[in-house]
C-alpha positions as CSV (number, residue, x, y, z in Angstrom):
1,X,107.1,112.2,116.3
2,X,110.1,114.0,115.2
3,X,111.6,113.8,112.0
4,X,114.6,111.5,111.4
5,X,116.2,111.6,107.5
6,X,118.0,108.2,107.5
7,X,114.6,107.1,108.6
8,X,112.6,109.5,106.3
9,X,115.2,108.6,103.4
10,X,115.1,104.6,103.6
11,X,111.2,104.9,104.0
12,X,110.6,106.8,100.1
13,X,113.4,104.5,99.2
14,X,111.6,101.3,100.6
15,X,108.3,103.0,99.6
16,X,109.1,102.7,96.1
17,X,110.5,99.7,95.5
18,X,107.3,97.7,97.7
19,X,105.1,100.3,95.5
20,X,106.1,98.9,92.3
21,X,105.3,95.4,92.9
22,X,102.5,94.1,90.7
23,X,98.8,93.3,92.5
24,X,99.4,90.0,91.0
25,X,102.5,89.2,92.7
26,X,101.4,91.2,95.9
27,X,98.7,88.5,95.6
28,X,100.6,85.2,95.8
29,X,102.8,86.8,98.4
30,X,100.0,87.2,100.9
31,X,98.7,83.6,100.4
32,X,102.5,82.2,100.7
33,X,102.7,84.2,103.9
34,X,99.1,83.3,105.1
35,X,100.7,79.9,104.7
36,X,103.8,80.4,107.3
37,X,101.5,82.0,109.5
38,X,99.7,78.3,110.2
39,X,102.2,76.9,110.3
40,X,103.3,79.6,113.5
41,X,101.8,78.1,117.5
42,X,101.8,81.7,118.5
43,X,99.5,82.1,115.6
44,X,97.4,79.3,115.9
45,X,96.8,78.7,119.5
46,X,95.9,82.8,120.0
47,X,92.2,83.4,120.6
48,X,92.7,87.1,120.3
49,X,94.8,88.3,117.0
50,X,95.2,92.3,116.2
51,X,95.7,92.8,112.4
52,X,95.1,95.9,110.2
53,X,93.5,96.5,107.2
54,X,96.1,96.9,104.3
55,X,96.1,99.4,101.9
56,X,98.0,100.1,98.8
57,X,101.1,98.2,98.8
58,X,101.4,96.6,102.2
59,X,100.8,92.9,102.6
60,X,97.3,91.9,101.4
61,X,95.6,91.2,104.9
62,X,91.9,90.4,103.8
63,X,92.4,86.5,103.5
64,X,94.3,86.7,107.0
65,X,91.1,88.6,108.1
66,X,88.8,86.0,106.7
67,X,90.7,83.1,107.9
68,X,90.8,84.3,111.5
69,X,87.0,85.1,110.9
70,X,86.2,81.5,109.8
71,X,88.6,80.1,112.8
72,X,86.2,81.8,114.9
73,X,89.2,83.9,116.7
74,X,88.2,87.5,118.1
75,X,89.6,89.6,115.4
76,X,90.1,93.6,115.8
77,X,91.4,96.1,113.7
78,X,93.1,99.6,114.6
79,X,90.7,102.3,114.8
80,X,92.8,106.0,115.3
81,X,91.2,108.6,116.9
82,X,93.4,112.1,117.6
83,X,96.5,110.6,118.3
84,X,95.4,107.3,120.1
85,X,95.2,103.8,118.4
86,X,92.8,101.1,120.0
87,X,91.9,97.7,118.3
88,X,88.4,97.3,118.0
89,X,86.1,93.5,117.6
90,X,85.4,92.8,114.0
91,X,83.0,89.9,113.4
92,X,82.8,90.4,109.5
93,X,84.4,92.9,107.3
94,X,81.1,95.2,107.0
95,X,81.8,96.7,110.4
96,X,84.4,98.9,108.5
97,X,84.0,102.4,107.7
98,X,87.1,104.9,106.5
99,X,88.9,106.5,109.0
100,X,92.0,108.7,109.2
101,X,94.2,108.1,106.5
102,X,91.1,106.8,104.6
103,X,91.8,103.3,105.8
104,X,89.2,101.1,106.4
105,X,88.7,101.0,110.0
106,X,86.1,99.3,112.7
107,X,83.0,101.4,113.5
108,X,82.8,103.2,116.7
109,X,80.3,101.0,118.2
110,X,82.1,98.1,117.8
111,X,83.9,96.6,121.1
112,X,87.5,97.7,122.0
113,X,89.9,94.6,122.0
114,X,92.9,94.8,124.5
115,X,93.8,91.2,125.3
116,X,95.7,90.1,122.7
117,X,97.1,87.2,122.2
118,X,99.1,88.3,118.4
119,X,99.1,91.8,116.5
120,X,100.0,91.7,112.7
121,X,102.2,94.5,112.7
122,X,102.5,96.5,109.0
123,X,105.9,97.6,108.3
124,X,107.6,99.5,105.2
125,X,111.1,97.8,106.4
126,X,112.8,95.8,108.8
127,X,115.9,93.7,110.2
128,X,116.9,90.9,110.9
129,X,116.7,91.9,114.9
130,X,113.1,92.8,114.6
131,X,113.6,96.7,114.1
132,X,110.7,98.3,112.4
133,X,110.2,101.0,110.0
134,X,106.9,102.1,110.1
135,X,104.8,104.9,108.7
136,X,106.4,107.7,110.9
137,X,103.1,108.2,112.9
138,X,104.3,106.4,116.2
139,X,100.7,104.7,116.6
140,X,101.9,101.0,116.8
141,X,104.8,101.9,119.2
142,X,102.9,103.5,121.4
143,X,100.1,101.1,121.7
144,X,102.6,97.9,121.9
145,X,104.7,100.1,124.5
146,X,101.6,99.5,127.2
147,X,100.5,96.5,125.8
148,X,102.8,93.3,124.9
149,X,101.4,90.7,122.7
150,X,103.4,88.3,120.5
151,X,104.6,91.1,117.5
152,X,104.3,89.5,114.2
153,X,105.4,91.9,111.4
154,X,104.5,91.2,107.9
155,X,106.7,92.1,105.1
156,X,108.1,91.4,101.8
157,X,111.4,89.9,102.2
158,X,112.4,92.8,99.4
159,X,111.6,95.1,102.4
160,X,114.2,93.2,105.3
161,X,117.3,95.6,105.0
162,X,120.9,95.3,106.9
163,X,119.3,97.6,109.4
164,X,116.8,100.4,110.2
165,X,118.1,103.4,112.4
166,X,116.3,103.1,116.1
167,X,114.9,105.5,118.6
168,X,114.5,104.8,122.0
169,X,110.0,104.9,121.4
170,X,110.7,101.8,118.7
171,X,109.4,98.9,119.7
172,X,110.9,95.8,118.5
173,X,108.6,92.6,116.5
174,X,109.2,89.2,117.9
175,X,108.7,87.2,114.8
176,X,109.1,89.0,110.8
177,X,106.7,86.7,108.7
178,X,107.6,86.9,104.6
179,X,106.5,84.7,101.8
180,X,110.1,83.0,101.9
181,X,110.8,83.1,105.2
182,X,109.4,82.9,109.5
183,X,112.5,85.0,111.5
184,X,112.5,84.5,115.1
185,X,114.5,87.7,116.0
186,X,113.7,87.7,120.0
């Protein structure tokens, strides 16, 4: 990916101020937007749901994991290899290992996952319109360019600016899922 500095610049800016939330408060943010998620029918009625495994500051996903898990939906994780993302069957959260990036990632032998019905998309920013601001890495545009499930993105509504600069490889969420608010943007 090439480098864009209004992109580059609003990420350390977002970066920050989503770093300097407490784990506490990080906490009752991911069970308030566990909670919206129910209440979602794309969430609810899909059999298949991609989701990722958060780390640091991003929205706490292991309840989401857990709940899918105990819903009995097929659950997968991204698994990066070179520069290629594919979602891999998780049946419980031992089938994790560290990958690249040192996040916690399926195991090779578990099954790769391409019918999805939902992918939780992590985000350091978005809009209103669904526009996502994402690591820089590309991996999520590029998998949901060939693939097109129902895009959730999960963020803290802190992160939800005016709006992030595009490129024509972004690739837009249909729903932005915080712990105040479920945006419809498509």
């Amino acid at each position: 990916m090439t480098s864009n500095p209004e992109k580059d610049a609003l990420r350390k800016h977002l970066l920050e101020k989503r770093d300097a939330m407490s784990f506490e408060i990080m906490g009752i943010h991911a069970q308030k937007i566990l909670s919206k998620l129910k209440t979602m029918k794309s969430f609810s009625e899909a059999k298949s749901i991609g989701c990722y495994y958060s780390i640091g500051s991003e929205v706490q996903t292991n309840n989401i994991i857990k709940f899918l898990l105990n819903e009995k939906k097929i659950v997968s994780l991204p698994k990066v290899s070179d520069d290629t993302m594919v979602f891999r069957k998780i049946e419980n959260v031992t089938k994790l290992e560290k990958g690249n990036f040192n996040i916690s990632e399926p195991k090779e032998n578990c099954p790769i996952e391409e019918n999805h019905d939902v992918i939780l998309v992590p985000c350091i920013g978005l809009d209103n319109n669904g526009n996502r601001l994402g690591y820089g890495y590309g991996f999520y545009d590029k998998y949901l360019t060939k693939n097109n499930p129902t895009k959730i993105a999960l963020t803290y509504s802190k992160q939800i600016v005016k709006s992030i600069p595009t490129s024509e490889y972004d690739v837009k969420m249909d729903w932005v899922v915080t712990e105040t608010d479920i945006i419809k943007t498509s």
